[in-house]
PyMOL commands that place a pseudoatom at each C-alpha (Angstrom):
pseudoatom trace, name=CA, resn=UNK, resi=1, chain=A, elem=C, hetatm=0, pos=[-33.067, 4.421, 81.177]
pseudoatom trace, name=CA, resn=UNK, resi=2, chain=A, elem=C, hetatm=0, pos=[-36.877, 4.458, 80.962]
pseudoatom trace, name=CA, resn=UNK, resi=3, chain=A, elem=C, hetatm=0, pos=[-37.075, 6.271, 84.383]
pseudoatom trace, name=CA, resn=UNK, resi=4, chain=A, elem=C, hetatm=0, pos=[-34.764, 9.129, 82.919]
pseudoatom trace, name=CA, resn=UNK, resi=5, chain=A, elem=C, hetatm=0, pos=[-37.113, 9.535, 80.575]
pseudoatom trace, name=CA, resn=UNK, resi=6, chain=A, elem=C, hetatm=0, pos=[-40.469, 9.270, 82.467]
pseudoatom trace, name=CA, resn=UNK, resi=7, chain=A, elem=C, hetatm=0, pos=[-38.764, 12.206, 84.765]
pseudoatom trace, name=CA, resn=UNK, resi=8, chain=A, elem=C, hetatm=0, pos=[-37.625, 14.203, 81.924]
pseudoatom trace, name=CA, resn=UNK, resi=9, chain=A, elem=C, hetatm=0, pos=[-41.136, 14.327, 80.366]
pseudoatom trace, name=CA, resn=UNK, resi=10, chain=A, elem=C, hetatm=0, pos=[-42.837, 15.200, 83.585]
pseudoatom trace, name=CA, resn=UNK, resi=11, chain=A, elem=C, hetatm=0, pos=[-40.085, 17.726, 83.850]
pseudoatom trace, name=CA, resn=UNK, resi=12, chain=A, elem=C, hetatm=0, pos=[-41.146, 19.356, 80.704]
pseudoatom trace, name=CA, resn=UNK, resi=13, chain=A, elem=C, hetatm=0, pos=[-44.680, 19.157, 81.522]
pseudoatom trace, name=CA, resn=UNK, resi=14, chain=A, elem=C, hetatm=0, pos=[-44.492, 20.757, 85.087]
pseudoatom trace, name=CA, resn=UNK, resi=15, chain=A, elem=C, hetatm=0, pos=[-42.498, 23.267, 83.355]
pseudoatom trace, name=CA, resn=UNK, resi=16, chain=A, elem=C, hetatm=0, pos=[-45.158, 24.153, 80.436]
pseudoatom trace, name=CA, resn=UNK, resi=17, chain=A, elem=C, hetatm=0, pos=[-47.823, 24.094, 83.062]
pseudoatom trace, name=CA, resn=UNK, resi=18, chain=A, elem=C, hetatm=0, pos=[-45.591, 26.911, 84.643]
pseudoatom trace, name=CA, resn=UNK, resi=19, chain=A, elem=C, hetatm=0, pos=[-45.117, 29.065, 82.239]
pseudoatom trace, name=CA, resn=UNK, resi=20, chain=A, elem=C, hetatm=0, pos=[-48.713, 28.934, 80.821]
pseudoatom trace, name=CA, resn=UNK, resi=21, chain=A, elem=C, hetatm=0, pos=[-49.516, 30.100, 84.166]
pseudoatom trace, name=CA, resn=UNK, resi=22, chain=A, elem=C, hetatm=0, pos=[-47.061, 32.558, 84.468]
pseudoatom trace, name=CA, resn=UNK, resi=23, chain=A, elem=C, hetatm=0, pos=[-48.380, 33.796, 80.922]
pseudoatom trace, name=CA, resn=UNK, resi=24, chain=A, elem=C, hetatm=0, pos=[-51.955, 34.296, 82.157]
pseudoatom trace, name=CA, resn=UNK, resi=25, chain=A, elem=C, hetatm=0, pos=[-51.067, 35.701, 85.436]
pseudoatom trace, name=CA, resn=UNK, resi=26, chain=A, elem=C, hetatm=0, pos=[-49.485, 38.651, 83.482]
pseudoatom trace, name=CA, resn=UNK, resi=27, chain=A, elem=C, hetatm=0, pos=[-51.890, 38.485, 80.991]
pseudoatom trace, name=CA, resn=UNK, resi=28, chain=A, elem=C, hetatm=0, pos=[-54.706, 38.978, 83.301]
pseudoatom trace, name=CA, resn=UNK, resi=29, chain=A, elem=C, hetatm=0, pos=[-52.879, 41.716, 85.148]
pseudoatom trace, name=CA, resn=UNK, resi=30, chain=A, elem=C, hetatm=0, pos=[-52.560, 43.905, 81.970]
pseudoatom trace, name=CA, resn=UNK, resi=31, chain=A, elem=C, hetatm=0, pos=[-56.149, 43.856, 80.768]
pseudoatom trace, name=CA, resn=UNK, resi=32, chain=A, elem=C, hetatm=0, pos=[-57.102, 44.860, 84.596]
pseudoatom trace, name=CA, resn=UNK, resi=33, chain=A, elem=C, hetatm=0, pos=[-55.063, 47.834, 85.080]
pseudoatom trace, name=CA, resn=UNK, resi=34, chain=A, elem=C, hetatm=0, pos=[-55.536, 49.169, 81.264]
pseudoatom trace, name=CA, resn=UNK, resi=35, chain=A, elem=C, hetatm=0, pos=[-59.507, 48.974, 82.438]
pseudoatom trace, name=CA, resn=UNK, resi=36, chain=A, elem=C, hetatm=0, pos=[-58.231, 50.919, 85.449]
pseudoatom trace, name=CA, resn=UNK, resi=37, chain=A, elem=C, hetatm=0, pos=[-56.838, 53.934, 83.034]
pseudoatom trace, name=CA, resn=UNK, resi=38, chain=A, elem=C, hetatm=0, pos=[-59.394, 53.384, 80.488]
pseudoatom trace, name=CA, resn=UNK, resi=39, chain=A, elem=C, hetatm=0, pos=[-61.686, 54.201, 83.417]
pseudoatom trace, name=CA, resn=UNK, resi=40, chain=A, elem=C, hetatm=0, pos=[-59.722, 56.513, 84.582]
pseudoatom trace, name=CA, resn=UNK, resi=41, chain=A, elem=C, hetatm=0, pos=[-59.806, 58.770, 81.144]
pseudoatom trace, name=CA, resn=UNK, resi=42, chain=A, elem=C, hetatm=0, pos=[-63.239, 58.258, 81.078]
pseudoatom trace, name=CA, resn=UNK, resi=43, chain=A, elem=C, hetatm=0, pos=[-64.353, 59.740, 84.345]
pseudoatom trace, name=CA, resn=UNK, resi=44, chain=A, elem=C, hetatm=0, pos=[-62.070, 62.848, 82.625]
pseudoatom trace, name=CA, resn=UNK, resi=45, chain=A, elem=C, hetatm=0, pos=[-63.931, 63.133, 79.534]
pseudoatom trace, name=CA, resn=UNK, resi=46, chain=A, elem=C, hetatm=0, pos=[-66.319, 65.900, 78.975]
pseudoatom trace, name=CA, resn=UNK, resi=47, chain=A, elem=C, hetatm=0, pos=[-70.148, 64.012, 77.015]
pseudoatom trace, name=CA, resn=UNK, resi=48, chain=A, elem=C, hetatm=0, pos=[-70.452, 66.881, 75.530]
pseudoatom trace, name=CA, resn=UNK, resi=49, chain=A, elem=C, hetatm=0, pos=[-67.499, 67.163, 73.291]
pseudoatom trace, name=CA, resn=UNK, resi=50, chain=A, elem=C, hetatm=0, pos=[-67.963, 63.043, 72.643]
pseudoatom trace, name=CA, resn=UNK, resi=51, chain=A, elem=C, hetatm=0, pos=[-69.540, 61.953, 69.150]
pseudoatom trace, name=CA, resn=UNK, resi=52, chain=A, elem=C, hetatm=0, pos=[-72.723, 59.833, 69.030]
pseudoatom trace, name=CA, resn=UNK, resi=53, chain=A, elem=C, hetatm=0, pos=[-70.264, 56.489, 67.874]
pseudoatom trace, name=CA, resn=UNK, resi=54, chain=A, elem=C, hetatm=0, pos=[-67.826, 58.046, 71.051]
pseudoatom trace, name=CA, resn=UNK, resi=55, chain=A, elem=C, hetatm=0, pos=[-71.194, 57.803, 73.789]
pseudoatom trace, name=CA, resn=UNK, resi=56, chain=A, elem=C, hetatm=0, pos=[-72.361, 54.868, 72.843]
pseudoatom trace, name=CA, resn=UNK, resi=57, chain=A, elem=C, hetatm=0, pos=[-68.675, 52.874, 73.438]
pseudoatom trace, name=CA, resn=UNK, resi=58, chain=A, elem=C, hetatm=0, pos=[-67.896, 55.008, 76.400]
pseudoatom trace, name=CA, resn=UNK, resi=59, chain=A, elem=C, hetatm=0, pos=[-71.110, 53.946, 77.758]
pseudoatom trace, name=CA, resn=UNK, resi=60, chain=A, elem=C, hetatm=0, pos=[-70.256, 50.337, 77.743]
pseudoatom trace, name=CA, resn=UNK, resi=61, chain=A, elem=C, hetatm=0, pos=[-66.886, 51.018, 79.006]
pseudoatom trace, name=CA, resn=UNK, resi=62, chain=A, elem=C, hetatm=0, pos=[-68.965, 52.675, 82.029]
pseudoatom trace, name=CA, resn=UNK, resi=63, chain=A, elem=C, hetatm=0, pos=[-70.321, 49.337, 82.538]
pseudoatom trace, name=CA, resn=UNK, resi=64, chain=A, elem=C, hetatm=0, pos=[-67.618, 47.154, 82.626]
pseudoatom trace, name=CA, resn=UNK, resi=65, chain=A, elem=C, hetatm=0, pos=[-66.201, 49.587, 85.082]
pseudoatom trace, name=CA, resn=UNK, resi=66, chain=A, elem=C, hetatm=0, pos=[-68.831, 49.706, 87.218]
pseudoatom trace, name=CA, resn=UNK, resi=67, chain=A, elem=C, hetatm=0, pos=[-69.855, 45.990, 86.430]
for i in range(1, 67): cmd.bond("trace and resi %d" % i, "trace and resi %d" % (i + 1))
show_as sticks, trace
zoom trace
């Protein structure tokens, strides 16, 4: 009976450990690709038209794309 239950918790853990990592894995994968559009719109955007507040955050957005 012990046994059972020393294969039932490592069941459970294995299958935490799995899904945490499935949860970063798509995690991760968002954030990257909405950089990639972020990026994307920014390379669009006219400085001109942008407001001081506007410059200064799509000037560190410029760096994390290009960094």
């Amino acid at each position: 009976m012990k046994f059972l239950i020393v294969i039932a918790a490592c069941c459970v853990i294995v299958a935490t450990l799995g899904a945490g990592f499935v949860g970063y894995t798509f995690y991760t994968k968002g954030r990257t690709e909405g950089l990639q559009a972020q990026c994307a719109e920014l390379a669009k955007t006219d400085p001109a038209t942008m407001s001081d507040l506007e410059r200064v955050q799509a000037k560190s957005l410029a760096q994390k794309c290009n960094g």
